[in-house]
N, C-alpha and C positions, 0 to 999 in steps of 0.2 A: 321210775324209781322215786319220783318226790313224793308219792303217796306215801313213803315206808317213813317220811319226816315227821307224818301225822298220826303216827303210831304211839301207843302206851305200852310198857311193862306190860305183859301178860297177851298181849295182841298177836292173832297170826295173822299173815297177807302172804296171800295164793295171788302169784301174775302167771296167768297164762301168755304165752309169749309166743309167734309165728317165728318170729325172725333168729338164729342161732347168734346172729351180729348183734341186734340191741342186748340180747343176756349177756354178752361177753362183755360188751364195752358196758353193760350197766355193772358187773361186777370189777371192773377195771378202777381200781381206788386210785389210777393216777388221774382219773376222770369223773369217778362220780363217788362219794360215800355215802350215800343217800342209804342203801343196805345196807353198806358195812355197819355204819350208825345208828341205825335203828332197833331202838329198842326189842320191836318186834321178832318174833320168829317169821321168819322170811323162806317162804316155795317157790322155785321159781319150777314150772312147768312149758316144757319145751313143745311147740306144734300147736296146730290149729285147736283155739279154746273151746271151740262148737264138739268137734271128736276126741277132745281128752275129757270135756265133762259128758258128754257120752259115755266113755269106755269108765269113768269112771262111777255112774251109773250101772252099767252093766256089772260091773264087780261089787256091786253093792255098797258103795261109799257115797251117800249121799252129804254134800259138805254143810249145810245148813248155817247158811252165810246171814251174816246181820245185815252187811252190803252186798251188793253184787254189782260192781264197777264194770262195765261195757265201755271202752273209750276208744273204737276203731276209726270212725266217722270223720273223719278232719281233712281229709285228704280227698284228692278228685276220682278216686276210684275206691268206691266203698264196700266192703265184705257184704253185701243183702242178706249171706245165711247168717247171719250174728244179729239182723235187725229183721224176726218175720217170727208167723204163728208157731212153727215149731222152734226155732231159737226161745221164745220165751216160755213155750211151755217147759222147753228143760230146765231154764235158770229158776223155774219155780219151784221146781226135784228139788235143786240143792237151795232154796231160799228158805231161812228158819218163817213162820209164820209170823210175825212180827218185821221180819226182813225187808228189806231196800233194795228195785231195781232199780238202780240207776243210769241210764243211756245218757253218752257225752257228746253234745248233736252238734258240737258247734261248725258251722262249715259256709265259707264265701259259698260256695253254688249252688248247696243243695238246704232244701228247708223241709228237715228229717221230723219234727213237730207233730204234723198231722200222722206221719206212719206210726211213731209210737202212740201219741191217742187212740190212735185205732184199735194198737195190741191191746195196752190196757183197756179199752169197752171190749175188745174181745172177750177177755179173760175176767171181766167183771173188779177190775183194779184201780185202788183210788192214785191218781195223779194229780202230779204241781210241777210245774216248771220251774225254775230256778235258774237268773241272767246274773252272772257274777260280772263284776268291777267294771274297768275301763277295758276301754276295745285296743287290742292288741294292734300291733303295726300293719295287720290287716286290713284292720277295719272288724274283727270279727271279736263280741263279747263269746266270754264262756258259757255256756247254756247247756244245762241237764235237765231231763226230764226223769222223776222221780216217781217208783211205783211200788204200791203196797197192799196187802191186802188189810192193812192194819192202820184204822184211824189214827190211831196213838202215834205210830211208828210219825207217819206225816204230819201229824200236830206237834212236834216237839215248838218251844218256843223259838228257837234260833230257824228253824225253816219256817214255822209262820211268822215270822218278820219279815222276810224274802220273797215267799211263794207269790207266785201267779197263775192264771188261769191258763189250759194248756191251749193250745190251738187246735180246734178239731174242722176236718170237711169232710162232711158227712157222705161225699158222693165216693171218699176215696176207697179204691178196693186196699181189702185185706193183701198185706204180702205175704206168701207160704214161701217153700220150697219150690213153687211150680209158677210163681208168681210175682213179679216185683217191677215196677214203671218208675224209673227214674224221669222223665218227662215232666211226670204229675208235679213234680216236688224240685222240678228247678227255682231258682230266685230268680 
């Protein structure tokens, strides 16, 4: 919900959400106003984000996102179908051409880096990494890797202040649906 603080007048933000508990307790103003507050027009959609931008595909609503925020990653057991060749081909359906994928990779055990490089040379996509602030009570900074089909989109000046080079290994296999080695990518 703290993304909706970063919102402007005229803004929509689409969270797709698994859990029925985080939408309730995110909509719970004894706890969070992060929605209530926001400027923004706020969707929240309930169930796996992989099959509601599917069906939402299928009915021919493609969203045509300036962003497209992926932030599953943080935890010890990771969604693979939200980070693989067909997950990103669909976030490209609904990405405007100018549009933003951004993957939220930060995670103590696993170093998600090289799988996203990967997508993006898959899919011919320019990336940069991005390591925000101070490292949290982890020990873990924020880190996204950002992708585009569109120079402009990743040249703005506030990301090329920031940007880094992404980490690629070039031995790693592509993840699909049929395919994914968390081994590779331990720290």
């Amino acid at each position: 919900g703290t993304v909706a603080a970063y919102a402007q007048p005229g803004d929509v933000i689409r969270f797709y959400e698994i859990d029925p508990q985080v939408v309730e307790i995110a909509q719970d103003r004894r706890y969070f106003t992060y929605l209530a507050n926001s400027p923004a027009s706020i969707d929240l959609i309930l169930g796996d984000a992989r099959l509601s931008m599917e069906r939402e595909l299928e009915e021919k609503r493609p969203q045509d996102y300036d962003l497209l925020a992926v932030d599953a990653f943080s935890g010890d057991s990771i969604p693979t179908h939200l980070i693989n060749r067909e997950a990103v081909a669909l976030y490209l359906e609904h990405l405007s051409e100018d549009g933003i994928l951004a993957f939220h990779i930060s995670n103590r055990h696993l170093n998600l880096e090289p799988v996203v490089a990967r997508l993006g040379d898959e899919f011919g996509l320019l990336m940069t990494t991005i390591v925000g602030g101070s490292q949290d009570w982890l020990g873990t900074n924020s880190t996204w890797v950002l992708l585009s089909r569109s120079p402009v989109a990743l040249g703005t000046p506030k990301i090329a202040a920031v940007k880094q080079a992404v980490e690629r290994r070039p031995a790693l296999r592509l993840w699909t649906d049929n395919y994914s080695n968390l081994f590779q990518v331990l720290r």
